[in-house]
N, C-alpha and C positions, 0 to 999 in steps of 0.2 A: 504493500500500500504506500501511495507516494505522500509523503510530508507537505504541509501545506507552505506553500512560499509568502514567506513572514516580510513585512516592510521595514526596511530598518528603521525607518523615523518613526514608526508607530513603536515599535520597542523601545527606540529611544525614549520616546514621550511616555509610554507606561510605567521605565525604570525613572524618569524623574519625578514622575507625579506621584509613585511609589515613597520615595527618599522625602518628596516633602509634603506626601498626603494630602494634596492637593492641588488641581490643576492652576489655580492662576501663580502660583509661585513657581511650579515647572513650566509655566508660557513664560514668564522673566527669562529662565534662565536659559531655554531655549532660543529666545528672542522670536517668539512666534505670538497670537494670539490667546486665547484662553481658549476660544469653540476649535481651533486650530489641534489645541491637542485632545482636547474631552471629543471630538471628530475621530482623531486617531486612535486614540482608544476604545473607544466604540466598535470602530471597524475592526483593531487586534481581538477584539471579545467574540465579535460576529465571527472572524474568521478559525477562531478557536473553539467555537464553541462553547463559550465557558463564562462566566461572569468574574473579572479582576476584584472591581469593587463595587463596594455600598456605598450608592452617594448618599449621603447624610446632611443636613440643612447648613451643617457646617463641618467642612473638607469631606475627604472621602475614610473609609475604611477598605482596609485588602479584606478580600473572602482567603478562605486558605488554599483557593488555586493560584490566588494572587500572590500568597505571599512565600509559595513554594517555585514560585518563579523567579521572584524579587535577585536573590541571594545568585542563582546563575547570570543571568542576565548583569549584574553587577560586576561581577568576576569577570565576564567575557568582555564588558568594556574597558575596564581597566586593564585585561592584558592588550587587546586595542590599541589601547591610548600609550600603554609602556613600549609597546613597539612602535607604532609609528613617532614615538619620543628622540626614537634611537637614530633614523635617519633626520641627516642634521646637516648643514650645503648641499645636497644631494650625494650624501655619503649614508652606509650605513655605521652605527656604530656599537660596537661589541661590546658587554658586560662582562668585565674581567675580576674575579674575588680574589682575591691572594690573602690568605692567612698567613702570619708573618708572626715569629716568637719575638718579643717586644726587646731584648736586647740588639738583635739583632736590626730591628727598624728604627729604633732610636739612632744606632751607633754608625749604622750604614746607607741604609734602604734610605730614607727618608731625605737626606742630603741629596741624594741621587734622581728623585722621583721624577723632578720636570725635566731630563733629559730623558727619560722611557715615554714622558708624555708627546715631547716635541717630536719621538724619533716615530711615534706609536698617536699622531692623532686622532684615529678612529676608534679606540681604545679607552672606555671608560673602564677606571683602576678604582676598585675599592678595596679598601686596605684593613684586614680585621685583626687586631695584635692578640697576642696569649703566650701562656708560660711556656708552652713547648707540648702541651696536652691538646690535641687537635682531633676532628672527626669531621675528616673533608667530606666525606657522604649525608652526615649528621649535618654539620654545619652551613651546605649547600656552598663550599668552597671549591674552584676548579685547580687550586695551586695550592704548595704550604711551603713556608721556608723552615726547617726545623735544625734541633741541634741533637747531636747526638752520633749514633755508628752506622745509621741510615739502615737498618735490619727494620723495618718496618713493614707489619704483614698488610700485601694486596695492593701497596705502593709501586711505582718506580721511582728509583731515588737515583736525585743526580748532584754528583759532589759540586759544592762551591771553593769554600773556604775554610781550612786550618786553623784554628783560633788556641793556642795553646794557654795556659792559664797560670797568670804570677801572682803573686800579694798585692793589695792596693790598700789603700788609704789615704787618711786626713794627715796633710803638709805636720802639724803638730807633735800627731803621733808616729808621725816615720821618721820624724828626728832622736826618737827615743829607739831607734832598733839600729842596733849596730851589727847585731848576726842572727841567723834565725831562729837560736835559741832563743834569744830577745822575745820570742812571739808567746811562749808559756806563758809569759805574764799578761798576757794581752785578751781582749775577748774577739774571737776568730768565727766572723758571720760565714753561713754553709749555707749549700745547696741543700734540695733532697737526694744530690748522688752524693752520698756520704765516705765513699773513699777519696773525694780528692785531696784534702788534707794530710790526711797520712800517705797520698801519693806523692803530696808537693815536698813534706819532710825527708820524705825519702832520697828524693829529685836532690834537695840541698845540702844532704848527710848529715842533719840533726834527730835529734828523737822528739818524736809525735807526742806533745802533750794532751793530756784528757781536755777534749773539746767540748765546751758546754752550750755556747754561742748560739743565740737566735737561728732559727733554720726560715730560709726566704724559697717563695718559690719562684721569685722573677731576678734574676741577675740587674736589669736595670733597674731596680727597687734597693737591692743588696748594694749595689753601688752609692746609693744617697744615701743608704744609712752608713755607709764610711766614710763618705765625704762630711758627714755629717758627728762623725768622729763618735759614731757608737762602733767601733770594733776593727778589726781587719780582714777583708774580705778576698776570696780567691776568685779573680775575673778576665775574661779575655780584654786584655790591656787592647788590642788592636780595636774594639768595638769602645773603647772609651778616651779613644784620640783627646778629644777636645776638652776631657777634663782632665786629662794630662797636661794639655798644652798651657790651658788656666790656670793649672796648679790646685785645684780642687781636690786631684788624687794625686798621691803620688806612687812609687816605684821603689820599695826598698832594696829590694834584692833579684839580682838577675836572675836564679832560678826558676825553671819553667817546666809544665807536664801536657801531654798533650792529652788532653779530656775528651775529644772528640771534634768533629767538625759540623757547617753548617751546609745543609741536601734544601735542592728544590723536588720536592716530591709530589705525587699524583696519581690516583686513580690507576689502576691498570687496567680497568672495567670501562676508563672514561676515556673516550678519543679525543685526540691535540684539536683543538678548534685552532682557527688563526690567529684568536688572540692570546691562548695558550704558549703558544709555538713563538710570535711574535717577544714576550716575556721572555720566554726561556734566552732565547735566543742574543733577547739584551745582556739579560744576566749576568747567565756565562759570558760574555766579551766583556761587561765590566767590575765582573771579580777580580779577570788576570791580571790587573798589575798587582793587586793585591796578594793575588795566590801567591805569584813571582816574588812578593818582600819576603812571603812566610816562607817559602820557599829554605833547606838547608844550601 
């Protein structure tokens, strides 16, 4: 049985008159008359079969075929209206999510972003930060930047960046460590990957004192609290150039462990769109000089 062919401005006119229960504030906003749309609605009911609403001496009421329509009809404009959003000079333009672990868009990504835009302008970038806990299927993300060994099941991961991991702190209190045993006395902010500590003492040839120290789950958070001279923190010095440069944190000891590195990762279920691909493609090209410092 063939489906009856629906008029779009009559749906139109019923989803507005719908939203504000009454026809002469959806003729406002349609810019049409008042009988212009209670016309059109009329005929959508006729050709449905079915009665929308009860007109009432004052606005209308949905019946419940009315208002079981309401919510589709709603939905169908709005992806509509979000797509024809996206062509823009007569271009179209592609919705790009990248989840991004907040040290690493703080300390890199972010500095960088209007050159991915200038190079990538039909590429709208939405940028969602987090600790490193991510669920790109869950969170309707097409990208992730993460840290860690890139073993991550149902991904493919593809390496960036080496970020090895030294002490940092507050100018004040790294005037007071002369060697690493120095840090026993010290309060020593952690991750929740709890060996790097006793990794980094090791890296230095001192002995690991019992570590009591706030446990953070965001490295750029851990960072202001030592800048902020509650304690000493183990952090990829490379991802906090500029508050090195300020002197915010400092660098007591050359010592360094290599914790893991930073993967752009994805989907293996989910295919490269162009604006996937376009991403990736910057990335990787402007990690390399970077790679190349970490580089031994």
């Amino acid at each position: 049985m063939d489906r009856p062919q629906l008029p779009l401005n009559a749906l139109r006119a019923f989803e507005a008159a719908a939203r504000h229960l009454s026809f002469t504030r959806a003729a406002i906003e349609l810019c049409v008359s008042q009988a212009a749309v209670s016309h059109q609605v009329s005929g959508l009911e006729e050709r449905l079969g079915i009665v929308l609403f009860r007109r009432l001496p004052r606005g209308l009421a949905l019946t419940d075929e009315g208002a079981a329509l309401v919510p589709v009809l709603s939905e169908a404009f709005d992806r509509i209206g979000a797509m024809l959003d996206r062509f823009v000079d007569g271009r179209y333009h592609e919705v790009l999510t990248v989840g991004v672990v907040g040290t690493f868009a703080t300390g890199w990504l972010l500095p960088r972003i209007a050159e991915f835009t200038a190079a990538n302008p039909t590429v709208d970038l939405r940028i969602l930060t987090n600790n490193n806990r991510v669920d790109l299927a869950g969170e309707g993300l097409d990208l992730a930047i993460r840290f860690g060994d890139g073993a991550w099941h149902g991904v493919e991961a593809i390496p960036l960046i080496d970020v090895p991991m030294t002490p940092l702190c507050a100018p004040a209190l790294a005037r007071r460590l002369a060697r690493p045993g120095d840090l026993a006395g010290e309060t020593l902010l952690r991750s929740y990957r709890q060996d790097e500590w006793p990794r980094w003492f090791e890296a230095a040839g001192a002995d690991c004192p019992k570590i009591r120290g706030p446990v953070f789950d965001s490295s750029a958070v851990m960072a202001s609290a030592a800048a902020a001279g509650a304690g000493v923190a183990l952090l990829p010095a490379m991802m906090f150039e500029n508050e090195l440069a300020a002197e915010r944190l400092m660098r007591p000891f050359a010592a360094e462990i290599d914790a893991g590195r930073y993967w752009l990762v994805r989907l293996r279920s989910r295919a490269e769109s162009p604006a996937m691909r376009g991403f990736r493609l910057w990335l990787t090209a402007a990690v390399g000089p970077a790679k190349a410092a970490n580089s031994p």
